[in-house]
Steps between C-alpha positions, in 0.01 A plus 500: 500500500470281812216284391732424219772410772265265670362342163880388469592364804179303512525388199880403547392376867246260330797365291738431810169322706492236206896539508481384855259225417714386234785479730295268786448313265866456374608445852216215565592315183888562580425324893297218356777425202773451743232319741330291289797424213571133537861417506733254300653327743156495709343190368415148536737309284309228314733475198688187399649568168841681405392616114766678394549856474624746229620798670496774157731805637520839284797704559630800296756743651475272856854493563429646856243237601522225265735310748353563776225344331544197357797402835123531668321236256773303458483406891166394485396186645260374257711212258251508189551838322739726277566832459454676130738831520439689206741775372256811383738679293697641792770731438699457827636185674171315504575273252840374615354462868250292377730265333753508754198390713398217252815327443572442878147418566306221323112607550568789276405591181645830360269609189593826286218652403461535131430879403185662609182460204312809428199520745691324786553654781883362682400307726221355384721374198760371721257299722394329197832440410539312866184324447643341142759300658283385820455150541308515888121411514525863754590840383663734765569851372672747710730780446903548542486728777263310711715220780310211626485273794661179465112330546320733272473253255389211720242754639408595162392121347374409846274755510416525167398081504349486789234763412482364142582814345574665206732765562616636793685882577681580833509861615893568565654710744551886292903591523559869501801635495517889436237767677298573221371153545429472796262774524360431183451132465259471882276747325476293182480173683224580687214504179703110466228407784221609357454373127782299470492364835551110522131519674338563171725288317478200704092584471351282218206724455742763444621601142873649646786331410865579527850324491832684696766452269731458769346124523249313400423177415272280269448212284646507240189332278329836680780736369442339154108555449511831622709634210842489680656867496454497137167602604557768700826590277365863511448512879762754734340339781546153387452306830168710582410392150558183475342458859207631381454261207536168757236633702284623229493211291391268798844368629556452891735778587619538876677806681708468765692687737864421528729816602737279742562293198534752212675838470451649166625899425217684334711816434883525535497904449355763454508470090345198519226570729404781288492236236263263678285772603423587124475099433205493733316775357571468109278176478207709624525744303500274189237348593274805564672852520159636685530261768870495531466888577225432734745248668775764493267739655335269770891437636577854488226570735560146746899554534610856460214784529394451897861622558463827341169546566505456851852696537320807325151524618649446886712821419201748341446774744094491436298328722227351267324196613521351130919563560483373839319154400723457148829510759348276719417267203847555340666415810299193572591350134848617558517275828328219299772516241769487763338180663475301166901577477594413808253195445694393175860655630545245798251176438513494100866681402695434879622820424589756772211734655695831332419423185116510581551880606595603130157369377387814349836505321464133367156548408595809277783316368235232352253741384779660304614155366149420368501880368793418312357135380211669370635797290771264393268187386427557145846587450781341298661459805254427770642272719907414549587166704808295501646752264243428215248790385176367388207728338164353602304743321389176248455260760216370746554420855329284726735457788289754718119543403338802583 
């Protein structure tokens, strides 16, 4: 019966060594993203032109923030640009704020989305709603909960001229408001600097690609041979996807850090963090179920199982070496996990160092998410955002590849 003991903990002791390997290597690429990240307002300013700039705003049910908002991008100091407000079907005040907003201010355009085609996802339809009645030469696209700084879009063109680029994204400063979040969103954010980090976008030999929705920019002759979001019309993650196609198809695409400019909320509750949770994983899944479960699997061992393991192989009464060196393991991965939140807590999130103690119970709370997304994908209701339900059992996505 031991030898069977010590088969298991070796074999689970094996799992948490490449477990801790994983994790240096989460923390290096997490150090060297907020080392190496260039920022937006870091730059040598060779532009002279002022194109202008269509700023193509989505809001539906944004009665909370949608003020807040556009009071932000309406005090900007850049003269050349106007702002395309567009009405997704909204069911509370949204509507009425917007046009409250547009008859006192000049520079916007209120739009009322047209109802939602078949295949469309919401705000991929309204974006190309915005993008209909845009008349700049530069597309910015951000989202109605997101406030700017009254520069951001003098940044923006400067930056994006004087490196001659196509499109350019600006990592925003994450909002969280309720507890859920911020336990939950430091351990998501960290994976951000690995695959998606602005490193391996910004890296022409790399194929990664990605867009936050809270703003980016490009030309608008680049937003046009891409497809628009009529070609990624299917897409949950929209930005990611339409990110991807830029870089993929040769464009000049640019990452940037800007979190003293930006604040954007990536959850407001609890509901809708469970929500994005399945968003992230329902794409994989689609895209290969095999892999997706491998994925599910691979962050069920790098954010929750060190906890338990260590907490009950340190409490068996037996003193077997193959015990002894699977606690010590457990325990070192544990520690590892606690350094990449505290890592992501204070430098990435500015959040306070408490939050980083619950680790174990944010991690769980995103391998259950991802449980969820993946039992729930090929359902009729696999994803719910904005108050829509979409199935995605008959569509493709691209947004994340695995």
């Amino acid at each position: 019966m031991e030898w069977i003991i010590d088969v298991f903990n070796y074999a689970l002791t094996a799992i948490l060594i490449g477990v801790c390997g994983a994790w240096v290597f989460l923390i290096k690429s997490m150090v060297d993203s907020f080392r190496l990240t260039p920022y937006l307002d870091k730059f040598e300013n060779t532009s002279k032109s002022s194109p202008k700039v269509s700023i193509i705003l989505p809001a539906r049910n944004e009665e909370e923030f949608i003020g807040k908002c556009l009071d932000s991008l309406i005090k900007q100091d850049y003269e050349n640009y106007e702002i395309i407000v567009i009405d997704d079907s909204s069911n509370d005040a949204t509507g009425k704020i917007i046009s409250e907003y547009a008859e006192k201010y000049s520079k916007i355009i209120p739009v009322s989305a047209r109802p939602k085609p078949e295949g469309w996802m919401g705000k991929n339809w309204a974006c190309m709603e915005g993008y209909r009645k845009a008349t700049g030469e530069l597309l910015l696209f951000t989202d109605a909960d997101t406030k700017h700084s009254k520069n951001i879009i003098s940044l923006a063109v400067a930056h994006l001229i004087s490196f001659d680029l196509d499109a350019l994204s600006t990592i925003p400063r994450m909002l969280t408001f309720d507890f859920w979040t911020k336990i939950t969103l430091p351990m998501i954010s960290i994976f951000l600097h690995t695959r998606f980090s602005a490193l391996n976008v910004n890296n022409p030999s790399k194929k990664t690609g990605y867009f936050f929705g809270s703003f980016y920019i490009l030309k608008k002759n680049t937003y046009e041979q891409v497809g628009m979001h009529e070609g990624v019309k299917q897409e949950i993650i929209e930005d990611g996807a339409l990110g991807k196609k830029v870089k993929e198809l040769g464009y000049k695409i640019k990452m940037v850090r800007g979190e003293h400019l930006i604040d954007a909320v990536w959850a407001r509750d609890k509901i809708t963090l469970w929500n994005a949770l399945k968003r992230l994983m329902v794409p994989l899944y689609l895209q290969s179920g095999k892999i997706a479960i491998g994925i599910f699997f691979a962050v069920l061992f790098l954010l929750f199982i060190p906890f338990p393991v260590f907490a009950i192989s340190a409490s068996l009464p037996t003193e077997t070496t193959s015990t002894k060196i699977l606690c010590i393991t457990a325990a070192i991965a544990s520690i590892l996990i606690y350094i990449g939140a505290i890592i992501e807590v204070k430098i990435g999130l500015e959040l306070r160092f408490v939050h980083a103690l619950f680790a174990p119970l944010g991690g769980l709370v995103v391998v259950l998410g991802f449980l969820s997304g993946l039992l729930h994908a090929k359902s009729t209701s696999s994803v719910t955002w904005k108050e829509r339900t979409y199935s995605m059992k008959e569509h493709t996505q691209n947004s994340i590849s695995v």
